[in-house]
C-alpha positions in Angstrom: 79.2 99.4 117.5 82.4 99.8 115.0 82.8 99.7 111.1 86.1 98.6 110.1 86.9 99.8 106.2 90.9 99.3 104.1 90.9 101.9 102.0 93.7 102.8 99.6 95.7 104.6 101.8 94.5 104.2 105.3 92.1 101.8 107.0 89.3 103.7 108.6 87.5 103.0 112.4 84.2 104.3 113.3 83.0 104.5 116.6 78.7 104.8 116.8 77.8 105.7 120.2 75.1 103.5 121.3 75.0 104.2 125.1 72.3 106.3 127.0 70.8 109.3 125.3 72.5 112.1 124.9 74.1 110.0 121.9 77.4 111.9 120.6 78.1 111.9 117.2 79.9 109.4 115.4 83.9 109.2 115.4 85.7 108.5 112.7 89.5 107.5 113.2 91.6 107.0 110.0 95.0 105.1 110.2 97.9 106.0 107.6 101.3 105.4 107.5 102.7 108.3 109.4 99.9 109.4 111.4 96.1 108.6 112.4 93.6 111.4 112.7 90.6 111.7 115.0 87.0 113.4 113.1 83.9 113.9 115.2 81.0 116.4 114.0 80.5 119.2 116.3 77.0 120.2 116.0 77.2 123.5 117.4 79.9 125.0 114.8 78.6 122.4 112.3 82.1 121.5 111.3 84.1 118.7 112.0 86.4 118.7 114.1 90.0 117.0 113.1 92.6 115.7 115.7 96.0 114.2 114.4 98.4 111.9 115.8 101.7 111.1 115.2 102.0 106.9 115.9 104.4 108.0 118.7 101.7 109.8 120.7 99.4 107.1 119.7 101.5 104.3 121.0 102.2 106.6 124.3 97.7 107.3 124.7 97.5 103.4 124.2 100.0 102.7 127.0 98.5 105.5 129.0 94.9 104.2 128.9 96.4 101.5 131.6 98.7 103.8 133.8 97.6 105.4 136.8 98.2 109.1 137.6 101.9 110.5 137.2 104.5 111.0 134.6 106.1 108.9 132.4 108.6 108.4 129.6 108.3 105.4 127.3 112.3 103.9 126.0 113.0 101.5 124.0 113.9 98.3 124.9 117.6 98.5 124.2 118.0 101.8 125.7 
């Protein structure tokens, strides 16, 4: 299950795991102009933990999610 939320300046995701038990905690994933950022509890420092992203190595996990194993470079179009 996913919330969907626009906020003022970014729109916000989060993920609720509702697979098998051990559930992990929530994930929230928050979408602004120049960057998104990744926030998931971490129950065993009782902080949350904070990833960012630029939206290059966002477009380049997207892509990635579909590759097999290797290297790659993504180029533009005209390049």
């Amino acid at each position: 299950m996913f919330t969907i939320e626009h906020e003022f300046d970014a729109t916000v995701i989060t993920l609720l795991d509702e697979g098998t038990a051990p559930l992990q905690e929530d994930i929230t994933i928050n979408s602004f102009a120049e960057c998104v950022t990744i926030e998931q509890y971490d129950p065993r420092t009782d902080r949350v933990q904070l990833i960012t992203l630029s939206l290059d190595q966002l477009r380049d996990l997207s892509v990635a999610l579909d590759l097999p194993e290797g290297v790659y470079q993504l180029r533009d179009a005209t390049e």
